[in-house]
VODRENTOR-303075 format. One line per 5 residues: number of its first residue (from 1); for each residue x, y, z of C-alpha. Coordinates in steps of 0.05 Angstrom, whole numbers, plus 5000, padded with zeros to 4 digits. Layout:
<pts>
NUM = X Y Z; ...
</pts>
This chain:
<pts>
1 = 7462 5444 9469; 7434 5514 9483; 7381 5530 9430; 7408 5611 9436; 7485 5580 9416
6 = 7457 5531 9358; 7510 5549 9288; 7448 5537 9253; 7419 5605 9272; 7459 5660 9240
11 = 7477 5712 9288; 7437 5771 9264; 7376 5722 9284; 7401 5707 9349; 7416 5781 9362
16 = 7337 5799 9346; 7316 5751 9394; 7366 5766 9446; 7332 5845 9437; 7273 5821 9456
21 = 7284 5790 9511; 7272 5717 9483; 7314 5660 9473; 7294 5605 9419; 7256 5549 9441
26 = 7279 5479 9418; 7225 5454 9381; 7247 5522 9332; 7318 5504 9331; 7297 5428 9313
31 = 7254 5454 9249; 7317 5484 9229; 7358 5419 9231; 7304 5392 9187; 7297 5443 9141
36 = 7379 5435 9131; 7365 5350 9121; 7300 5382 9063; 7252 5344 9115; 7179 5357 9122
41 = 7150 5356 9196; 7087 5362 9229; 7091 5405 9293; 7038 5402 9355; 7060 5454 9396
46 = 7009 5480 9450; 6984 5557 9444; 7042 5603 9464; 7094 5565 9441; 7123 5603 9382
51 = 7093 5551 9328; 7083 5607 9275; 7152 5639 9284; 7181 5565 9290; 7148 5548 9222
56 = 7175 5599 9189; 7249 5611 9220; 7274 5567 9165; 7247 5610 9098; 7269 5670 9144
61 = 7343 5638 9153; 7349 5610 9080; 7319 5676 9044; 7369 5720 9086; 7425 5674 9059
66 = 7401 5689 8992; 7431 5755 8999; 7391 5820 8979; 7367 5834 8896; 7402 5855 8853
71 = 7370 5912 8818; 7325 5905 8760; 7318 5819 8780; 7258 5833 8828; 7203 5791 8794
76 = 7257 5734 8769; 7271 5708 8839; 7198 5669 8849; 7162 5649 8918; 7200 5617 8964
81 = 7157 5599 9020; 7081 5590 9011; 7030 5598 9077; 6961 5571 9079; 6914 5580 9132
86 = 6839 5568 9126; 6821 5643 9147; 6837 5702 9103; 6835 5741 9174; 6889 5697 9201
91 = 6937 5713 9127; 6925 5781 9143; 6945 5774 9222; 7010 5732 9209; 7033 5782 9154
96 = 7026 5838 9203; 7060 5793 9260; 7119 5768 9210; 7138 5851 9204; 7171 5844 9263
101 = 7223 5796 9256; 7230 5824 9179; 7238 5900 9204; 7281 5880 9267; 7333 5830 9233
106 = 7329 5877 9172; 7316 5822 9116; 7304 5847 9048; 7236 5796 9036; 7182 5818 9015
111 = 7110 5790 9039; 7048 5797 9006; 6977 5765 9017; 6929 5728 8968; 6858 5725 8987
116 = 6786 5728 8965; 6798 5805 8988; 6861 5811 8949; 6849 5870 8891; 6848 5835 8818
121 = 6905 5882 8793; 6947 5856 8866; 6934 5786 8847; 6954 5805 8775; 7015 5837 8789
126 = 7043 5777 8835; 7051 5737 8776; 7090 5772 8739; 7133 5794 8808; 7119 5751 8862
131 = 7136 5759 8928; 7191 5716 8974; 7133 5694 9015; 7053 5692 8994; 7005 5687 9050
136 = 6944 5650 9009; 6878 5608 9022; 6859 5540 8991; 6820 5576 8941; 6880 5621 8918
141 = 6924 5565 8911; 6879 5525 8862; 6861 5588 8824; 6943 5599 8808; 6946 5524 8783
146 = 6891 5541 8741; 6934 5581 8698; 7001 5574 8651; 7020 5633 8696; 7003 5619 8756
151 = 7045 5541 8752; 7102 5592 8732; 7103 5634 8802; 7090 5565 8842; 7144 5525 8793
156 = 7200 5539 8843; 7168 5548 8917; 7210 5503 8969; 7173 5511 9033; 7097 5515 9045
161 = 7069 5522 9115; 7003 5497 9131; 6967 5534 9190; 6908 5499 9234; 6934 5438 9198
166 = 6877 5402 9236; 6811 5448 9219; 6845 5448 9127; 6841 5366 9127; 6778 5352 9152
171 = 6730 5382 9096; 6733 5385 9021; 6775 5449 9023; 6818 5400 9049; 6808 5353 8996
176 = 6827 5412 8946; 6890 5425 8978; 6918 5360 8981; 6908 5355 8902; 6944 5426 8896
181 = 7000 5406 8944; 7004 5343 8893; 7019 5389 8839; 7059 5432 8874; 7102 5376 8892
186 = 7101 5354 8814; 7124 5436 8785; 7178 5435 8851; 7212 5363 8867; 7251 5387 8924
191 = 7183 5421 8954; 7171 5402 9037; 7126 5422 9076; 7107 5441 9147; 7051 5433 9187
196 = 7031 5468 9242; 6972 5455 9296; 6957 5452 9374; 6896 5407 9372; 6910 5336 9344
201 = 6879 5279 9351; 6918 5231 9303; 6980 5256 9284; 6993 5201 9225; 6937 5232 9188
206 = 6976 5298 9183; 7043 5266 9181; 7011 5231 9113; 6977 5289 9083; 7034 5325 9089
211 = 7081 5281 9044; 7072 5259 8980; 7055 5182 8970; 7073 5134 8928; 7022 5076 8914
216 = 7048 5014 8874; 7002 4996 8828; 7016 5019 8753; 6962 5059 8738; 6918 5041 8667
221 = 6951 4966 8679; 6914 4940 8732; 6856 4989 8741; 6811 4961 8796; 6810 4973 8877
226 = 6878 5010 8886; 6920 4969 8934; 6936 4987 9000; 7004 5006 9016; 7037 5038 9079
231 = 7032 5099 9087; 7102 5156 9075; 7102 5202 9134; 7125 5265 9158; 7171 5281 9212
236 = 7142 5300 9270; 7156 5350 9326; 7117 5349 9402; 7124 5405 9451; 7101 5382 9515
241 = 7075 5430 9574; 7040 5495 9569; 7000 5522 9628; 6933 5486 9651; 6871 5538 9625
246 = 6835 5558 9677; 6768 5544 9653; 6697 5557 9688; 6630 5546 9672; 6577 5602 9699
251 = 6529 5582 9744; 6475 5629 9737; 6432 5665 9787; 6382 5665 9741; 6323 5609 9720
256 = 6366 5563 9680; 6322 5554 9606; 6301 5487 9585; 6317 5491 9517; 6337 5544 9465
261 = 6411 5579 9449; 6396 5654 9453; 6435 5654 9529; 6383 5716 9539; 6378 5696 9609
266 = 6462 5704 9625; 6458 5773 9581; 6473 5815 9643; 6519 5761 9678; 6560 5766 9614
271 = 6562 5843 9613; 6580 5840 9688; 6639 5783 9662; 6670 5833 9604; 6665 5898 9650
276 = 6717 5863 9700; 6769 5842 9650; 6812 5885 9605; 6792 5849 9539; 6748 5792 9520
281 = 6731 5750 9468; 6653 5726 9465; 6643 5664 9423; 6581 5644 9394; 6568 5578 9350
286 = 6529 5617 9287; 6521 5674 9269; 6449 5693 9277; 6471 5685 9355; 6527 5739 9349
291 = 6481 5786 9319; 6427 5770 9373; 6476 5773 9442; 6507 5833 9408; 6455 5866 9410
296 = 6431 5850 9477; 6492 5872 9511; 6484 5932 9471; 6422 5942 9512; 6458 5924 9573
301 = 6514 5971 9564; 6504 6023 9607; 6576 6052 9606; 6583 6047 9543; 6648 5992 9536
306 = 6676 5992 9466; 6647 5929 9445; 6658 5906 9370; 6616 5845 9331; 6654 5789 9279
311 = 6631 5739 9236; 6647 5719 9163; 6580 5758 9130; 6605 5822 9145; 6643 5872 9093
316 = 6708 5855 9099; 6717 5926 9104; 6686 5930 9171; 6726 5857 9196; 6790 5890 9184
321 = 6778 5949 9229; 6751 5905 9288; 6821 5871 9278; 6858 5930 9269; 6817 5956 9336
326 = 6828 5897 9377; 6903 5889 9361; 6912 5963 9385; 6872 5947 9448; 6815 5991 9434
331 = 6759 5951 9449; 6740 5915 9509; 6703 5854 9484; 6691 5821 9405; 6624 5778 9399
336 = 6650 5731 9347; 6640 5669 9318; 6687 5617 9291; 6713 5673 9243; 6763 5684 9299
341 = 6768 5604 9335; 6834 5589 9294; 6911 5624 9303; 6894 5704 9310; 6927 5711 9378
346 = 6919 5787 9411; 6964 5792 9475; 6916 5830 9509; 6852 5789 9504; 6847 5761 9582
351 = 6783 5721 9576; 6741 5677 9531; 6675 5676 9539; 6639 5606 9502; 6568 5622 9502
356 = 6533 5563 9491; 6560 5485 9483; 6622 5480 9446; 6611 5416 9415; 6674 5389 9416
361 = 6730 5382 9463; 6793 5411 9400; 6748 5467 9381; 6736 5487 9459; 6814 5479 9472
366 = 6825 5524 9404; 6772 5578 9425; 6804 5582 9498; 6876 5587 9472; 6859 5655 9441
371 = 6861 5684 9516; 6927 5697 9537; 6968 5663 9483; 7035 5649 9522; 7056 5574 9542
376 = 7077 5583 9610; 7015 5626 9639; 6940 5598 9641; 6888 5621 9589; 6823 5639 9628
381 = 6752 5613 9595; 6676 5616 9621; 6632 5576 9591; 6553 5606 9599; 6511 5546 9573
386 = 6449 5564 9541; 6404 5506 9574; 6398 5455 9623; 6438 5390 9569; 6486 5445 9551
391 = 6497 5449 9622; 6523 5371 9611; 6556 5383 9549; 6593 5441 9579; 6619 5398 9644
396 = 6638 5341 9593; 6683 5389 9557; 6713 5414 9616; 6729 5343 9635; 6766 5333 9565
401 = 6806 5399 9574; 6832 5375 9639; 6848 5300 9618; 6876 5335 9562; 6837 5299 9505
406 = 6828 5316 9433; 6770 5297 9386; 6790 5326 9317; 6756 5287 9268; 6786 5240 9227
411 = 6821 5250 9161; 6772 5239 9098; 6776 5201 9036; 6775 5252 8981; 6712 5279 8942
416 = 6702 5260 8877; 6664 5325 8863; 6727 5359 8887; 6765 5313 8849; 6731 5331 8783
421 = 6734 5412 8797; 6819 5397 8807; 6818 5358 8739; 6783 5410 8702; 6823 5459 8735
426 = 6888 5426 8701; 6860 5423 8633; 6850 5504 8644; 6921 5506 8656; 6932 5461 8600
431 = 6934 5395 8566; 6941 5339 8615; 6964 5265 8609; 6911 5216 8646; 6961 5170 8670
436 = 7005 5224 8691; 6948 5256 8731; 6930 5197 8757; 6991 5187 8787; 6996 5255 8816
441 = 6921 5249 8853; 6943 5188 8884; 7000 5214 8916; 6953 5259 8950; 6941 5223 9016
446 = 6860 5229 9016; 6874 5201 8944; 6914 5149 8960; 6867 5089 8954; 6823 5120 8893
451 = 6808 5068 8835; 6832 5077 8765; 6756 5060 8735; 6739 5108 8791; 6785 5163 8762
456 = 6760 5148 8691; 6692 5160 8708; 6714 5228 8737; 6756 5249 8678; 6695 5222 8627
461 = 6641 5267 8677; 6691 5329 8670; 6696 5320 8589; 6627 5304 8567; 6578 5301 8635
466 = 6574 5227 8636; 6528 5183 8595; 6464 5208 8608; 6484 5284 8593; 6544 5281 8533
471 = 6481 5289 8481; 6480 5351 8508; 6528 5400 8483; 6536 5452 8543; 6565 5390 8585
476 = 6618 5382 8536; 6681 5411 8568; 6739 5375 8551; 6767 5341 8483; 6811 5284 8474
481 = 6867 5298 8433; 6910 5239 8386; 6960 5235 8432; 6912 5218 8484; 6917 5287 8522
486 = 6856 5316 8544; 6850 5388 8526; 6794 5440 8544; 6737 5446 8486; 6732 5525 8495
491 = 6775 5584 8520; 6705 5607 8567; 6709 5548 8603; 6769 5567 8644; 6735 5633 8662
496 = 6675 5601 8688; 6728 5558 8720; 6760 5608 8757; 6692 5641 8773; 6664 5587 8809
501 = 6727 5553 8834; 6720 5527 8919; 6682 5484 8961; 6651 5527 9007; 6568 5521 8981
506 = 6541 5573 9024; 6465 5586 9000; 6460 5647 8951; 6478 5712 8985; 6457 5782 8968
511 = 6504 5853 8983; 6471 5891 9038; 6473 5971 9020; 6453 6015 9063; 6407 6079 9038
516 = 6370 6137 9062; 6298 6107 9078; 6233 6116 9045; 6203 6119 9105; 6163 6194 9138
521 = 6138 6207 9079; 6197 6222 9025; 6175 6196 8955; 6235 6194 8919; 6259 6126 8884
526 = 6315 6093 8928; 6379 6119 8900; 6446 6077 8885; 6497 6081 8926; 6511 6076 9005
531 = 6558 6033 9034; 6555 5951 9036; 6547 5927 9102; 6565 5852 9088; 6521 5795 9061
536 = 6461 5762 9084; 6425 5693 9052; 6381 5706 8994; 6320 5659 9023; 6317 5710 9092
541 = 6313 5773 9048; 6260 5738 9006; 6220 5728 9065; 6219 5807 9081; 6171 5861 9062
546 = 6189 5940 9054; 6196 5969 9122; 6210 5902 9165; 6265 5904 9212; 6322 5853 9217
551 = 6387 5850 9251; 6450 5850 9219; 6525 5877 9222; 6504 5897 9297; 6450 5948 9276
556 = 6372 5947 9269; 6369 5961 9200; 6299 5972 9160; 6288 5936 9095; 6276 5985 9037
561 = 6269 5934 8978; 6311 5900 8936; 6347 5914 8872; 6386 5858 8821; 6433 5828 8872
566 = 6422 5881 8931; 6385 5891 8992; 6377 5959 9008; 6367 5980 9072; 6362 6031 9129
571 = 6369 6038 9196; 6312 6031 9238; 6281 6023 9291; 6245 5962 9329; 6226 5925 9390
576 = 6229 5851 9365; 6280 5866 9307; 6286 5793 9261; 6352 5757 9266; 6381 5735 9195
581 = 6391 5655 9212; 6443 5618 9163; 6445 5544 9134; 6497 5500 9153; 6522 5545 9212
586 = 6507 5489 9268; 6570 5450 9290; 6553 5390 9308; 6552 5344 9376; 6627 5311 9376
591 = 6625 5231 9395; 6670 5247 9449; 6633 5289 9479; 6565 5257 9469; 6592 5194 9494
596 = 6617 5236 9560; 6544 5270 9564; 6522 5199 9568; 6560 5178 9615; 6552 5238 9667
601 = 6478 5221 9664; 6476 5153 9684; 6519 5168 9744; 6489 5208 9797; 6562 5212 9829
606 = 6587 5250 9777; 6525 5304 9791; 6554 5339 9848; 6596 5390 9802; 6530 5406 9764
611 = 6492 5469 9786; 6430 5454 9831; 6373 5466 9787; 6400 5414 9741; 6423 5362 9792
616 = 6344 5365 9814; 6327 5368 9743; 6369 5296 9742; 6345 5268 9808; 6268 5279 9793
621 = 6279 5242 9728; 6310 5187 9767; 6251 5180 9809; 6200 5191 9757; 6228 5152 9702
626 = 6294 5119 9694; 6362 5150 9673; 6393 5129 9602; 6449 5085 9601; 6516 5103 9576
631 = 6516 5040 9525; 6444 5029 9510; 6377 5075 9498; 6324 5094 9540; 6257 5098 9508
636 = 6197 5123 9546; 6123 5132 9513; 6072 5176 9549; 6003 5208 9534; 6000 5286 9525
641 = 5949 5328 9491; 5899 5267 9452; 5967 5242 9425; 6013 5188 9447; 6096 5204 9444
646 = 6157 5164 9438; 6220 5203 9465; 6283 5167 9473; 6357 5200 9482; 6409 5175 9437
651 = 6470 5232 9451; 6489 5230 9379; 6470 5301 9350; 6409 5328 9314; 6428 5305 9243
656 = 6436 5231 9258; 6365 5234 9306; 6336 5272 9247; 6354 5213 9204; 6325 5166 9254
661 = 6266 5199 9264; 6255 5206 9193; 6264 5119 9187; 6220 5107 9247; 6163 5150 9231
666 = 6164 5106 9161; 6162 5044 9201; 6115 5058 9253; 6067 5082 9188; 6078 5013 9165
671 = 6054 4986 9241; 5998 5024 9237; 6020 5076 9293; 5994 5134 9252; 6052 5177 9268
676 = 6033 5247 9259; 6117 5279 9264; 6182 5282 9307; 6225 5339 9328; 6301 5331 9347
681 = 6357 5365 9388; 6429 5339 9399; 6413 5296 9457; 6341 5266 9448; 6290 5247 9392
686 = 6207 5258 9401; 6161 5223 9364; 6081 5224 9372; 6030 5186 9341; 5959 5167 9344
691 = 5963 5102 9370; 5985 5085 9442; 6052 5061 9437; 6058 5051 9508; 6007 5002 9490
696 = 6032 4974 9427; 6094 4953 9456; 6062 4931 9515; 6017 4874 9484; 6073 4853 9440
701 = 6053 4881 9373; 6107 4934 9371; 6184 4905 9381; 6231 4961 9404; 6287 4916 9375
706 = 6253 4911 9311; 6240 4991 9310; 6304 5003 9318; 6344 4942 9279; 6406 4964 9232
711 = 6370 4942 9181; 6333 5009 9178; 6391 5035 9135; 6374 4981 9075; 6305 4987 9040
716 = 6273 5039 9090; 6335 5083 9081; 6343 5082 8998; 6259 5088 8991; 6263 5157 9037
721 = 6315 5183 8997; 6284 5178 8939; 6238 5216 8958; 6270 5267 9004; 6292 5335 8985
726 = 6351 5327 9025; 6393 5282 8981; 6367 5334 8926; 6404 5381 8973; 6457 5351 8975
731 = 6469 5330 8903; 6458 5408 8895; 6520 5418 8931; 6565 5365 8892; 6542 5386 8832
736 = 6573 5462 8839; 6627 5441 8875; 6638 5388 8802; 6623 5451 8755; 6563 5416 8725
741 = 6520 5477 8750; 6557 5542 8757; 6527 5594 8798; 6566 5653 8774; 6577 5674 8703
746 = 6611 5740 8678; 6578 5802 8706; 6517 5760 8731; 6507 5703 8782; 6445 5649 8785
751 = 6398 5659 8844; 6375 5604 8887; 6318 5586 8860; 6346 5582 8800; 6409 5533 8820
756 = 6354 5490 8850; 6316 5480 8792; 6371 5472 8745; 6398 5414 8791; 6337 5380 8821
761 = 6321 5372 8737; 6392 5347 8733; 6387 5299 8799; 6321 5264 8767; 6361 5250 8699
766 = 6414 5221 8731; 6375 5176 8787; 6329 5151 8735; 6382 5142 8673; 6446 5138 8704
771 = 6445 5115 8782; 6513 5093 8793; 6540 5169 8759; 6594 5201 8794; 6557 5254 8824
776 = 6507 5210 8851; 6565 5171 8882; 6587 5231 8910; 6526 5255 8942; 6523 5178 8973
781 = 6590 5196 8997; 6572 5266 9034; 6504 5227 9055; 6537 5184 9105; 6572 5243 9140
786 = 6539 5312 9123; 6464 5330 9124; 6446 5257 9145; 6491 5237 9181; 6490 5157 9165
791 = 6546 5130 9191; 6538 5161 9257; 6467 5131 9261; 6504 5063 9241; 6542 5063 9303
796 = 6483 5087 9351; 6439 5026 9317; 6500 4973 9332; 6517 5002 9402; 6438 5007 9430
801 = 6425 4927 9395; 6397 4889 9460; 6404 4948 9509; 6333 4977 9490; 6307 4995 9564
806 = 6227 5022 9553; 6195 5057 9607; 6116 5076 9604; 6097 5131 9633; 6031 5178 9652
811 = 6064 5240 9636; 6122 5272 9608; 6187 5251 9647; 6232 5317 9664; 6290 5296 9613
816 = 6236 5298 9556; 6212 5366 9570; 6271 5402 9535; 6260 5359 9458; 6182 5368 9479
821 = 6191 5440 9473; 6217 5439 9395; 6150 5415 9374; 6119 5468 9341; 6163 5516 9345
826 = 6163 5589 9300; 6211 5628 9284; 6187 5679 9330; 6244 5732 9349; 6267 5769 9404
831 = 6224 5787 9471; 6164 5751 9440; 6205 5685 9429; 6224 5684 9498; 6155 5696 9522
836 = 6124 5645 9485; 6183 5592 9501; 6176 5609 9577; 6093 5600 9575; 6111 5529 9540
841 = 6164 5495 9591; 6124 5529 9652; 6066 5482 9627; 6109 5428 9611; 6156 5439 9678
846 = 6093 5434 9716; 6073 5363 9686; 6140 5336 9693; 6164 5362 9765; 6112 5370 9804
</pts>
């Protein structure tokens, strides 16, 4: 049937797209049929394909049924359709792309966002009259179940619409959403839902999360392991086709850098790229690098392009008019980071730029689809690899785009530290039921399989902090009541609640203001006022003296001091300006990939593609040494420098080889190797010691299998963390994401230092008194997968077992040369970085290739 002809799109509809010179696709026409049988979908739809529009044609067609209001009834009518995305930018972009249809068809709906960003008396005013449709975060959704009258606006919504379905379910915001949709589900019965995404990897997953399940065990009854049962799904939608990207990776005239991310080198190459195309988009993986290549093509541009910087730290002031500047085709390229990866599609943006690896094969295919977002014509990418393995990394993902491949993680089993901010959450709302609650979070599908004794101990945590901490009265939050309800034990605790509600532990940031400097001479005290510039992490500022330069929001600003939760600043000027650097901003190395990277290396006939520096690079470590295997490890040990070093090249990313090198270095120490340290990257792992290893493992009294046996992860594994700050780190960020340490209180907010303390005490409590508390289970939990990265080092341990291949050497081997050049290195910045980098590798260069 033609999709322009279908009865289920009222005429007014099909006249609007008729105007525009568009007929309706099928896939849009099909989520109307299943909006008519009240069935939720999941639809994978390439970039170009109407998804948004097609996601919300059905709360378009049903709210222009409902006629217009009648006067006087405008805040009685309730949302309707709820949208979640996991970028306020991209609320704020679909509200301004959904005026269209709205203004053209004439509806009478009104749309309104809810964001961080949102003004209080906004957010205030929306729940006493809400809007038809409310374009929200994660965040905004659990705050407004937080409260009597926030469950009252949500109480009848029948349509949410989930955005980037694929980057909301793979993270603890993730984990939050699923218990909100749970209660959504529970204040609206007839709720469905709609997912919408273009890079997929297992559809199930997202077929399940979007659906509410239904386990069979009776909760309280049988408490133990919850069964498992098979799984409810979600309908599911595929539109096939969309043009082939044209993707290409730079091959650069320039001397190709061993190691590092900066891309320096391709600076005018990139300038060169964005001055012959009408508007680009420059991606950068963190966002220390955007301020860094933004303000080297600053330097490079001599005709003086309109050329804008994004990234989450700045105002949001300042984001908004990039947007605002890009959508009207002012500018001619955006150095942005993953602030912009997901949905935010500008017609006129002809080229992505991916400087540096992309570290995955769905976040490369996401980044590209922002050029040129129509399914039938070919978005256009360059990919400008930083170093010579990013060079491999880069070819890898090109390989995946083509076979059209998708490595989106996998969905996650829920949090229990999320699951015990959601429970207090409820009580702030109200009094809650256990039984019923439990219930609820298990038809949450990251819930599904969660314990009843499990659930207990979350509820008991939430209500008096668990055994070791209910003497103490600050960690009693919740009171049982006769009936058996759980109530909250004081009115403040639901706004310190809402205060500190979210997952996202970013360290402690301060408001940049800028001011007229202190510098030539002028005496005067700095003076209040000036305008913010953005945010910037506490620990960098604390590292700064009065009249040190730093970059940030694309200027060379001057620090001036600071003042209660401000750093005031200046601009400035400077030759080697520092660059703000940010924790947790690294992706990391997908297995996908990594196991591609392997592969390319062990086969010299996949090498003719590369650029000729690296296949030398590749050939002269063939001759010299011995390429890695795709399903084993190559270890080679060499003499440098009065010490003796270990380097072998697992592919797995720099968390999991940090973890390794970390267990090694304790058992070589055991050996009597007398290691002195290690240094990581994504692809290899160095180690150097005092003893010859080369001749250790030569004479038989050092066993590479024994090194690197599995059973590393036992005793070696639980007496490191015991010790290591990193589990402390990580407990940290459990324990604000649970509420037992709240950074912000009302009209102040803990600083770093002082959330450390507070929870390292905390930790030490709990691991001596209480090891099996919930916390510490959750920290266990984010172990395996966040800063440490266990599980990943479980496989690499299982897949190397009996394919150890050692090769002793005289020297350094060429593929070494890039991990070698990590050892010692300071955060130096700018020119002076770049010097000292290029004096190291021409020494080591000269050892390994000549």
């Amino acid at each position: 049937m033609d999709a322009a002809a279908s009865p289920l799109l009222p005429e007014s509809f099909a006249r609007w797209f008729e105007s525009r010179g568009w007929r309706p696709r099928a896939h849009q026409i099909e989520l109307l049929e299943m909006a008519r049988q009240r069935d939720s979908v999941l639809l994978v739809a390439p970039t170009g394909a109407g998804k948004t529009l097609a996601g919300f044609l059905p709360s378009l067609v049903a709210l222009a049924a409902r006629g217009k209001r009648k006067p006087g009834s405008a805040g009685r009518r309730g949302v309707h359709t709820l949208y979640i995305s996991p970028l306020k930018a991209l609320a704020v972009d679909i509200a301004r792309n959904l005026d269209a249809p709205v203004e053209g068809i004439g509806l009478d709906i009104r749309i309104e966002t809810r964001t961080g960003d949102t003004p209080s008396h906004k957010r205030q005013r929306q729940k006493h009259v809400p809007p038809d449709i409310l374009l929200t975060t994660p965040e905004q959704i659990a705050l407004l179940l937080s409260d009597a009258q926030g469950r009252q606006m949500l109480s009848g919504v029948d349509t949410i619409i989930l955005d980037e379905l694929h980057a909301l379910v793979t993270s603890k915001r993730g984990d939050l959403l699923s218990l909100g949709l749970a209660a959504l589900r529970r204040l609206s019965p007839g709720l469905r839902s709609i997912g919408l995404s273009a890079t997929v990897a297992e559809p199930d997953d997202l077929r399940a999360y979007l659906v509410g399940q239904t386990p069979d065990e009776t909760p309280g009854e049988t408490p133990g392991e919850a069964p498992e049962t098979e799984r409810a799904l979600a309908g599911l939608v595929t539109v096939a086709g969309g043009a082939e990207p044209d993707i290409s990776i730079l091959d650069t005239a320039e001397r190709l850098p061993w190691s590092g991310h900066s891309a320096r080198h391709a600076v005018g190459e990139i300038y060169r790229i964005i001055k012959d195309h009408r508007t680009s988009l420059v991606f950068v993986n963190t966002r220390s690098q955007a301020e860094a290549l933004f303000q080297a093509l600053w330097h490079a541009n001599d005709e003086n392009l309109p050329i804008a910087l994004h990234h989450g730290s700045l105002d949001v002031g300042q984001r908004r008019k990039v947007e605002a500047a890009m959508a009207a085709g002012a500018l001619r390229a955006i150095v942005c980071t993953s602030s912009l990866d997901l949905g935010i599609d500008w017609g006129d943006v002809d080229l992505v730029v991916n400087v540096g690896a992309p570290k995955g094969a769905s976040r490369l295919a996401q980044r590209i689809g922002r050029a040129n977002p129509r399914m039938d014509e070919p978005s256009r990418a360059i990919l400008v690899p930083a170093n010579r393995f990013e060079v491999l990394e880069c070819q890898a993902a090109l390989a995946a785009s083509r076979a059209g491949h998708q490595d989106t993680p996998p969905l996650r089993t829920g949090g229990l530290d999320v699951l015990a901010q959601h429970v207090l959450g409820c009580a702030c709302a109200g009094p809650f039921d256990p039984l019923e609650l439990y219930r609820e979070i298990r038809s949450a599908e990251p819930y599904r399989g969660l314990a009843f004794e499990q659930f207990e101990q979350v509820v008991d945590f939430v209500a008096t902090g668990g055994y070791a901490l209910r003497t103490y009265e600050r960690y009693a939050r919740l009171k049982r009541e006769e009936d058996g309800r759980f109530r909250l034990s004081h009115p403040k605790i639901a706004q310190q609640y809402r205060l500190n509600v979210g997952t996202i532990v970013e360290a402690p940031m301060l408001k940049v203001r800028l001011v007229r400097s202190k510098a030539d001479g002028r005496r005067s005290p700095i003076g209040r006022g000036g305008r913010w510039l953005g945010e910037i992490e506490e620990w960098f500022v604390e590292q700064l003296s009065p009249g040190d330069t730093f970059l940030f929001a694309g200027e060379i600003l001057r620090f001036e001091g600071l003042r209660e939760n401000e750093a005031y600043v200046s601009r400035g000027r400077a030759d080697a300006p520092k660059i703000p650097s940010y924790q947790g901003g690294k992706f990391p190395l997908s297995t996908y990939l990594a196991a591609s990277v392997r592969a390319m290396v062990a086969d010299p006939r996949s090498w003719t593609a590369l650029p000729d520096q690296v296949r030398e690079w590749l050939e002269i470590q063939r001759l010299r040494s011995a390429l890695p295997a795709p399903d084993g490890l190559l270890v080679e040990t060499f003499p440098r420098a009065n010490k003796h070093y270990l380097v072998c090249y697992p592919f797995d990313g720099r968390l999991a080889h940090q973890t390794l090198g970390m267990l090694l270095t304790r058992r070589l120490e055991r050996l009597g190797a007398r290691p002195m340290g290690f240094v990581a990257n994504d692809y290899a792992l160095a180690v150097w010691c005092l003893a010859d290893l080369g001749d250790m493992i030569g004479c038989g009294r050092l066993s590479l299998a024994e090194l690197f046996d599995e059973d590393m992860l036992g005793d070696d594994l639980d007496a490191w963390l015991a010790e290591s700050s990193l589990m402390k780190r990580t407990f940290r960020n459990c324990a604000v994401i649970a509420g037992l340490i709240e950074r912000r209180h009302p009209g102040q907010e803990k600083s770093g230092r002082q959330v450390t303390i507070s929870s390292d005490l905390i930790y030490d409590v709990l691991h001596r008194h209480e090891p099996d508390h919930i916390l510490l289970q959750a920290t266990w939990q984010d172990a395996a997968t966040g800063l440490l990265d266990i599980s990943r080092l479980g496989e690499l341990l299982r897949r190397i077992r009996e394919r150890i291949t050692h090769t002793p050497l005289a020297r350094v081997s060429p593929l070494a040369v890039p991990v070698m050049l990590e050892i010692g290195k300071e955060p130096v910045y700018g020119e002076a970085q770049e010097a000292l980098l290029a004096d190291a590798a021409d020494d080591l260069v000269r050892e390994a290739m000549e």
